[in-house]
VMD Tcl script that draws the C-alpha trace (Angstrom):
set ca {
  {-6.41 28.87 -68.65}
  {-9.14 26.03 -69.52}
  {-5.89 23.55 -69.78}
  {-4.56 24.83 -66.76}
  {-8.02 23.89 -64.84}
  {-8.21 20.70 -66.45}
  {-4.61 19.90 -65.22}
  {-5.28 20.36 -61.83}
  {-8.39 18.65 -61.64}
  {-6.81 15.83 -62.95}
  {-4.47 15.50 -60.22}
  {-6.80 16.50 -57.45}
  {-8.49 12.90 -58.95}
  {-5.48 10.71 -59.14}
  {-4.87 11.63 -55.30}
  {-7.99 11.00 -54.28}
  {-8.28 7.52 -56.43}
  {-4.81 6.90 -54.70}
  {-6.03 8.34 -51.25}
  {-8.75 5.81 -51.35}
  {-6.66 2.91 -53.08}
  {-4.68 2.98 -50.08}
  {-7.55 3.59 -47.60}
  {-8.71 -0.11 -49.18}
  {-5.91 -2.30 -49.19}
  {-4.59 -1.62 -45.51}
  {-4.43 -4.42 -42.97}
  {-7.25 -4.05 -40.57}
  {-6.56 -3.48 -36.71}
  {-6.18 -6.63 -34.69}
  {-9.06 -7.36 -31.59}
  {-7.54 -6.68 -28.68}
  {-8.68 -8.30 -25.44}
  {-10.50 -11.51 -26.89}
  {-11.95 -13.21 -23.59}
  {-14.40 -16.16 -22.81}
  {-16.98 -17.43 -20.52}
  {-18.28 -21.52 -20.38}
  {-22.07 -21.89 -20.54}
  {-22.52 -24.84 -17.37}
  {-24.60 -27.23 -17.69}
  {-24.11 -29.96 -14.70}
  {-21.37 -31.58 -15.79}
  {-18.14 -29.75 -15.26}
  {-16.50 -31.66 -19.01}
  {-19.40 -31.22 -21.21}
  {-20.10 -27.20 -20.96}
  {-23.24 -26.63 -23.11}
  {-20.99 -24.03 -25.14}
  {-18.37 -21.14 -24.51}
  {-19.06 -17.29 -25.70}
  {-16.00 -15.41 -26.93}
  {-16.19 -11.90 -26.54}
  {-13.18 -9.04 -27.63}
  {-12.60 -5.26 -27.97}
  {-14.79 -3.91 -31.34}
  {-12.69 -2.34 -34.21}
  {-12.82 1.04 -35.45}
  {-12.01 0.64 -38.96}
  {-14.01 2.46 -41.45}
  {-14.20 -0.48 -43.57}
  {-14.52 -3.20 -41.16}
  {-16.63 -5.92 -43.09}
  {-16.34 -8.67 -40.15}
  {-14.48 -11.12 -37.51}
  {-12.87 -14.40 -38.45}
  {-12.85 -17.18 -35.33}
  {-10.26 -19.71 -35.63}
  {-9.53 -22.65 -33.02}
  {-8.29 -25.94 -32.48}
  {-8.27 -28.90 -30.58}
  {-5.27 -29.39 -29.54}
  {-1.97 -27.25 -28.71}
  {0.17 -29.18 -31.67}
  {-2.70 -29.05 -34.12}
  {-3.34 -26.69 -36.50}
  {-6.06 -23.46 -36.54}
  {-8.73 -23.37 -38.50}
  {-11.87 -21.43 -39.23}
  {-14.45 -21.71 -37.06}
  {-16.93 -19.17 -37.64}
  {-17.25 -15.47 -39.04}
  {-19.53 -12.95 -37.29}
  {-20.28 -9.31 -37.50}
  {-19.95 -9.10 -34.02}
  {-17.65 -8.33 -31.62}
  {-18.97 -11.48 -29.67}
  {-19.32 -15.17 -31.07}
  {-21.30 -18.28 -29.79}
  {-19.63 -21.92 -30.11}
  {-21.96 -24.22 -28.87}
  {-20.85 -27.64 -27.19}
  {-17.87 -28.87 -25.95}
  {-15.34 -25.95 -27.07}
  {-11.87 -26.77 -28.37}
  {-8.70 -25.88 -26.88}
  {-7.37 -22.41 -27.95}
  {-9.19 -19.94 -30.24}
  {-8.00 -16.51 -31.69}
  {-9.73 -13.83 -33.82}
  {-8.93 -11.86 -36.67}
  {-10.62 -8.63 -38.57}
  {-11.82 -8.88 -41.99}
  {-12.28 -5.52 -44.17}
  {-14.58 -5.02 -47.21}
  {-11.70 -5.76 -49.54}
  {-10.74 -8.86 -48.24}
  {-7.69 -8.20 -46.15}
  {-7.18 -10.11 -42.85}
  {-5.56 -9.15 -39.63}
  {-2.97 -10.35 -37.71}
  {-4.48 -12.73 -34.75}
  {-5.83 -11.58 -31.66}
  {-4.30 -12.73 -28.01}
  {-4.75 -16.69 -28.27}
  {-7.27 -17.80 -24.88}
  {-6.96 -21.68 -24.09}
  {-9.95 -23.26 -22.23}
  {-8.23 -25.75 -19.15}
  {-10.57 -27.23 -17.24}
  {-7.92 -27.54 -14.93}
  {-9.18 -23.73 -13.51}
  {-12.22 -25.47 -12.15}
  {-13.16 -23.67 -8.39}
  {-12.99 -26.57 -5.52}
  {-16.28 -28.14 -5.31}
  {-18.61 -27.14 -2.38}
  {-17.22 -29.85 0.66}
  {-20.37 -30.30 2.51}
  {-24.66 -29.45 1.53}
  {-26.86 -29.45 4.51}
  {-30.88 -29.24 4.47}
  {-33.57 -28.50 6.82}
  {-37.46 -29.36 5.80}
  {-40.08 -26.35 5.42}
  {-43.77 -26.17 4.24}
  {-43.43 -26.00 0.40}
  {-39.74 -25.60 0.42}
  {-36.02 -26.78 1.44}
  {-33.44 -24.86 2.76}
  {-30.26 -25.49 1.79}
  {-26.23 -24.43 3.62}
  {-23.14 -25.83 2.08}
  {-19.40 -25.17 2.80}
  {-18.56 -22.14 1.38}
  {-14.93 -23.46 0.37}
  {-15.02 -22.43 -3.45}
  {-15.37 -18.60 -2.70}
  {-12.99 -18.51 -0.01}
  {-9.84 -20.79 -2.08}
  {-9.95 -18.08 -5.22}
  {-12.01 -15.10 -4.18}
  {-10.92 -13.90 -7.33}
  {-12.36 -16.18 -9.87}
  {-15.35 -17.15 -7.76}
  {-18.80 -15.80 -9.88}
  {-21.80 -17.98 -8.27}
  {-23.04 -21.13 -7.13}
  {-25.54 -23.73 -9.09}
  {-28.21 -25.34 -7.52}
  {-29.97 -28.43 -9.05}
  {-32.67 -31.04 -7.81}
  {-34.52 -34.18 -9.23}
  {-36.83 -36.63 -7.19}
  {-35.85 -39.19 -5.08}
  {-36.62 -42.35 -4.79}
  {-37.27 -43.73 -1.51}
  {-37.41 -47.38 -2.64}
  {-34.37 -47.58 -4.66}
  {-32.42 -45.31 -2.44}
  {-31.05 -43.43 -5.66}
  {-31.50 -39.64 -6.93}
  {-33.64 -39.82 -10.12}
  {-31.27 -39.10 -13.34}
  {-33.54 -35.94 -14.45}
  {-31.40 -33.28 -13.06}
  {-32.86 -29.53 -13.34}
  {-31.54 -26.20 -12.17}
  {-33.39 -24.62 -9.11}
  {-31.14 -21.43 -9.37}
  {-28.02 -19.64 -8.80}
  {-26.75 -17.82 -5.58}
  {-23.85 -16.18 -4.50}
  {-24.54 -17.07 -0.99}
  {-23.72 -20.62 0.50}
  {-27.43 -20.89 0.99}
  {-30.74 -21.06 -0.95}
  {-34.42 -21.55 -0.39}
  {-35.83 -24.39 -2.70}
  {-39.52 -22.96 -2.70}
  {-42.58 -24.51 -4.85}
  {-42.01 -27.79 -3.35}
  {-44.83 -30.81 -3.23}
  {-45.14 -31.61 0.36}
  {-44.30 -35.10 0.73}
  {-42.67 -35.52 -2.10}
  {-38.62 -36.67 -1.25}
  {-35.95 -34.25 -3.68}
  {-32.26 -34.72 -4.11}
  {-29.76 -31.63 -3.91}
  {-26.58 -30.85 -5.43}
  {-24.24 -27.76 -5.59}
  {-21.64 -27.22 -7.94}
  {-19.39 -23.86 -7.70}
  {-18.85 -21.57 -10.75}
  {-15.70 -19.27 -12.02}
  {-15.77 -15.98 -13.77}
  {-14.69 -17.79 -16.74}
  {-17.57 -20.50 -16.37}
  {-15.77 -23.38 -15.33}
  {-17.85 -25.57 -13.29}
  {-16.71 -27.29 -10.43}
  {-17.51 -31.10 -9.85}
  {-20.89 -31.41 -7.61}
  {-20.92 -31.33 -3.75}
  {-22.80 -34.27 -1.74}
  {-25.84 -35.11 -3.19}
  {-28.96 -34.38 -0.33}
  {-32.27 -36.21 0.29}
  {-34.84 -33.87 2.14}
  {-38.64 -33.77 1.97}
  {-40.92 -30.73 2.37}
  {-43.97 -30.93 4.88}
  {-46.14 -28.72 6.77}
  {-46.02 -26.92 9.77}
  {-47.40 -24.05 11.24}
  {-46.89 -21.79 14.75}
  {-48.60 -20.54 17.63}
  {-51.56 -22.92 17.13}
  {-53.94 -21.93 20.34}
  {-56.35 -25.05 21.41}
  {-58.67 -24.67 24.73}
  {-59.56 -27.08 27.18}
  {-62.22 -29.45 26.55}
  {-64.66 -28.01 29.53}
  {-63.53 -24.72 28.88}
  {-64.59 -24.43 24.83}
  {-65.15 -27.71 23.11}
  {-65.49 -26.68 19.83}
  {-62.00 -25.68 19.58}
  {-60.30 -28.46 21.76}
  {-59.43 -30.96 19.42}
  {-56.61 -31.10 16.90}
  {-56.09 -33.17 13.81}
  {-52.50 -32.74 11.70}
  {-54.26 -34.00 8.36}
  {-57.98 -34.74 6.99}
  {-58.48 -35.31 3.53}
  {-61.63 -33.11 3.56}
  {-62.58 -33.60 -0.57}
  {-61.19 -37.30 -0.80}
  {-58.41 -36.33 -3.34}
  {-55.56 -37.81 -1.38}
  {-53.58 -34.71 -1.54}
  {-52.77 -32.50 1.14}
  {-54.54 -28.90 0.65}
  {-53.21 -26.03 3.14}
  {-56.80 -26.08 4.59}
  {-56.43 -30.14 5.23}
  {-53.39 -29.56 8.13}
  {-53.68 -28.44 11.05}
  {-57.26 -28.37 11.80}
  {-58.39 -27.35 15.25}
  {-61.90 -28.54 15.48}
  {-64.40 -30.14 18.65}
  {-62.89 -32.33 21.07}
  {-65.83 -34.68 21.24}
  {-64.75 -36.41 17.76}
  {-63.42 -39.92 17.78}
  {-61.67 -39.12 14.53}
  {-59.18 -36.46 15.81}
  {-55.45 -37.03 16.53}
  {-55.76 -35.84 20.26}
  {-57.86 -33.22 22.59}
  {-57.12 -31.12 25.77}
  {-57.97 -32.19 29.08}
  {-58.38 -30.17 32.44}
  {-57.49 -32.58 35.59}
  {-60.00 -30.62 38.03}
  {-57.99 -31.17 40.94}
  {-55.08 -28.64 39.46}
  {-56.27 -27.48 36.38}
  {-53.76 -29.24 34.87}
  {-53.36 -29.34 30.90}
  {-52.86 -32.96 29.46}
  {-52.41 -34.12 25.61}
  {-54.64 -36.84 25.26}
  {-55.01 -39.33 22.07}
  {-58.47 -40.29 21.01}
  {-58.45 -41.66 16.98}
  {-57.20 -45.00 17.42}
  {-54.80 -45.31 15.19}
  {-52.97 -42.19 17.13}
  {-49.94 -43.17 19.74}
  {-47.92 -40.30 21.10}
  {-44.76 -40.14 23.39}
  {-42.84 -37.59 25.14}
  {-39.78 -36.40 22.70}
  {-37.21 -35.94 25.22}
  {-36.92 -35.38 29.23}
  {-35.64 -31.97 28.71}
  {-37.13 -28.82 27.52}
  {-36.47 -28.50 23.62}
  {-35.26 -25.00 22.55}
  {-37.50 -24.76 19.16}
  {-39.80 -27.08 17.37}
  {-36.75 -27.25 14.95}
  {-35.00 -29.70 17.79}
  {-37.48 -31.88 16.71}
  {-35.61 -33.73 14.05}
  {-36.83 -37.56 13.63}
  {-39.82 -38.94 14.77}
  {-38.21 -42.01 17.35}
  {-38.94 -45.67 16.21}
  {-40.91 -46.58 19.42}
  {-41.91 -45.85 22.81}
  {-45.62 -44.65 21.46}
  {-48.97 -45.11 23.30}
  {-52.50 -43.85 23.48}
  {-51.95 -42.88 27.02}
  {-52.27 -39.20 28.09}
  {-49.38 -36.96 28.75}
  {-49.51 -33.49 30.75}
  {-48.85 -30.15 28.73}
  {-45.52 -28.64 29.67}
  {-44.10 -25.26 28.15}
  {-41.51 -26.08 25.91}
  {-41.25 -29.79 26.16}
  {-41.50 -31.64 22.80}
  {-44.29 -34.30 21.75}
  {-44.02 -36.52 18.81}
  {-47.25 -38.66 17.10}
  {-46.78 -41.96 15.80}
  {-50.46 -41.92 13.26}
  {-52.02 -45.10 11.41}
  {-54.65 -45.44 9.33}
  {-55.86 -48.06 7.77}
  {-52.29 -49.25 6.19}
  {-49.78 -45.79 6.01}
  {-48.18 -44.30 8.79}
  {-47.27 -40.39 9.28}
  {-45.95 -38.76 12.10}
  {-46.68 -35.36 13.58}
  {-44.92 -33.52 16.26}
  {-45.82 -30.63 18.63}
  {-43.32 -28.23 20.68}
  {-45.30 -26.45 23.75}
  {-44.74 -22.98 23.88}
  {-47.30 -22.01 26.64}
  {-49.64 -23.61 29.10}
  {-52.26 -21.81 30.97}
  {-55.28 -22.79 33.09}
  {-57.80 -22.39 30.37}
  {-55.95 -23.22 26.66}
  {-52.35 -24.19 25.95}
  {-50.63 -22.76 22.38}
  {-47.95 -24.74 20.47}
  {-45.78 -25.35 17.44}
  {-46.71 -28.10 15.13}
  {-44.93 -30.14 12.10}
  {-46.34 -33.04 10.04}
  {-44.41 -35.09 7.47}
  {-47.60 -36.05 4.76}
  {-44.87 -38.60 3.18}
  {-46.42 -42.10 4.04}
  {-43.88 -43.33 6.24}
  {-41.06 -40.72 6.47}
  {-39.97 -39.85 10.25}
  {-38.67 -36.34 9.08}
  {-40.25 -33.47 11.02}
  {-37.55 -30.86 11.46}
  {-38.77 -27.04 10.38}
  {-36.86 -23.85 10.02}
  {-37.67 -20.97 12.52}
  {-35.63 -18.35 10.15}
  {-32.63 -19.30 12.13}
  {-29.04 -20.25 10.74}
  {-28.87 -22.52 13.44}
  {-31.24 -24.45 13.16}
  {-30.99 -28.09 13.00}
  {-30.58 -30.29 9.53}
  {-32.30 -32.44 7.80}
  {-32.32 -35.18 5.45}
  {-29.29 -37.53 4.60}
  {-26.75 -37.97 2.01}
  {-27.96 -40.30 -0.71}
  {-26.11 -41.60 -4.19}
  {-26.36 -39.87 -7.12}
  {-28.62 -41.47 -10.20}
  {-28.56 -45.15 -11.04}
}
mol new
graphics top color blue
foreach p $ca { graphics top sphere $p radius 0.5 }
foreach p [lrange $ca 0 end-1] q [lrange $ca 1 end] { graphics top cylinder $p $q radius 0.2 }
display resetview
């Protein structure tokens, strides 16, 4: 009986030990559905890296993944990495084709996975047009919206990058960064140095991460402006019937929010312009007082928003007084000592004893840009296209 036992339990082992012999040695399942996505980086042929990612394995005795690639489609594969995970990381430029294999904890390798072959060729068209429009502190920003609607598909997002510009040179500085990413052909550039000129570029980018080559680079600069500024007549309340777009009130040479703007007594000689009454009518009229201020009458027409406003003319400025009329546009021509700036108002009302109005002021020494946004898609643009670096 004690034989018998010892018979049987011998066999029960020797199935088991071949149960697991053959658990050991067999082939591992392949990845299925290996995939990829570029990492952009500003330039559409030198991707900062590619992640591959494929379906996980099952096996029991999975151990890990092999990654094999190469450069070219008559060259041969080789190992590129092994990871535990079902995702791997090759930084820079990626080869051509890659594949991926399992590895169990015996040493036995997989057939290859589907092979995936990075073409640049699958780059989305680049964005045909970038517009701008000036804001306090920020740049808005339309473009063409031509990469979403030629492979709807494929289309993920939209990059958005900046660097100074330089007014003197005329170029875009080479010190690219990225402001953001937007699905939308638009973006708001916020944070932005007043006076300080930026260059814009767009680039479109797949699902796979192929980035598209950049749109027309943009030169805009960010200034102040403000609405429904209320200033009275002089003979009606002096202390708040004269207007100055800029004092540098601490001596920093910077332009503080609560430096622009100012409504403050008409009798100084050192403000941009005050409000006279004609007594015969009761007429409002803009008139200049610092003497470095010129003003002139935008247009002969009513302007629809400040935004119509877009440069500051070249001439036809003088310190000579001009009546107050809702909704006509005035533009200030401002010199001291040796910089110019320029300053604009739009009238929005005029009454008998105060007039209220929209105001913009470019604090770049010398730039005639003085275009705001209202929140409207139609308003006007902005700033030029300029080169890209030197």
């Amino acid at each position: 009986m004690r034989s018998t036992l010892r018979y049987s339990a011998l066999l029960l082992a020797l199935a088991a030990s071949a149960c697991q012999e053959t658990l050991f040695t067999t082939v591992p399942s392949i990845p299925d559905n290996l995939t990829y996505e570029l990492e952009p980086s500003g330039d559409p042929n030198q991707p900062l890296g590619m992640l591959l990612v494929w379906d996980g394995v099952s096996d029991g005795d999975l151990a890990s993944y092999r990654v094999y690639s190469r450069g070219s489609s008559s060259g041969s594969f080789v190992l590129r990495g092994e990871t535990t995970s079902n995702t791997f990381h090759d930084n820079g430029v990626p080869h051509l084709q890659y594949f991926v294999t399992a590895v169990n904890d015996r040493g036995n390798e997989s057939d290859g996975s589907n092979v995936i072959t990075v073409d640049e060729r699958r780059q989305l068209d680049r964005p045909s047009t970038l517009f701008s429009i000036s804001l306090n502190g920020a740049i808005h920003l339309e473009w063409a919206d031509n990469a979403y609607t030629s492979d709807t598909a494929r289309f993920k997002w939209y990059r958005i990058y900046s660097t100074p510009y330089n007014l003197d040179t005329g170029f875009c500085e080479a010190s690219w960064s990225l402001e953001g990413t937007t699905v939308a052909p638009e973006f708001l550039a916020s944070a932005l140095m007043n006076g300080s000129p930026r260059c814009f570029g767009v680039t479109a980018v797949s699902t796979e991460g192929y980035e598209s080559l950049w749109s027309p680079r943009r030169q805009d600069t960010p200034r102040p402006d403000a609405r429904n500024t209320l200033v009275f007549a002089f003979d009606e309340n002096q202390a708040q019937s004269g207007f100055r777009f800029w004092q540098d009130l601490n001596a920093d040479g910077n332009q503080q929010a609560s430096e622009l703007g100012l409504v403050v007594s008409g009798n100084r000689t050192d403000i941009d312009f005050w409000i006279y009454r004609d007594p015969s009518d009761s007429t409002l009229w803009i008139r200049p007082e610092f003497t470095g201020t010129r003003m002139r009458l935008y247009d002969t027409l009513p302007l629809n928003d400040l935004t119509d406003i877009d440069f500051a003319p070249i001439s036809g400025y003088s310190s000579n007084m001009i009546q107050a009329a809702p909704g006509y546009g005035y533009v200030f021509e401002i010199v001291e000592a040796t910089t110019l700036r320029y300053g604009a108002l739009r009238i929005t009302h005029v009454g008998r004893d105060y007039l209220i109005f929209d105001w913009s002021f470019q604090t770049d020494v010398g730039n005639p840009e003085l275009i705001r946004r209202a929140g409207l898609s139609t308003s006007l643009s902005t700033g030029f296209q300029v080169r890209g670096s030197q």
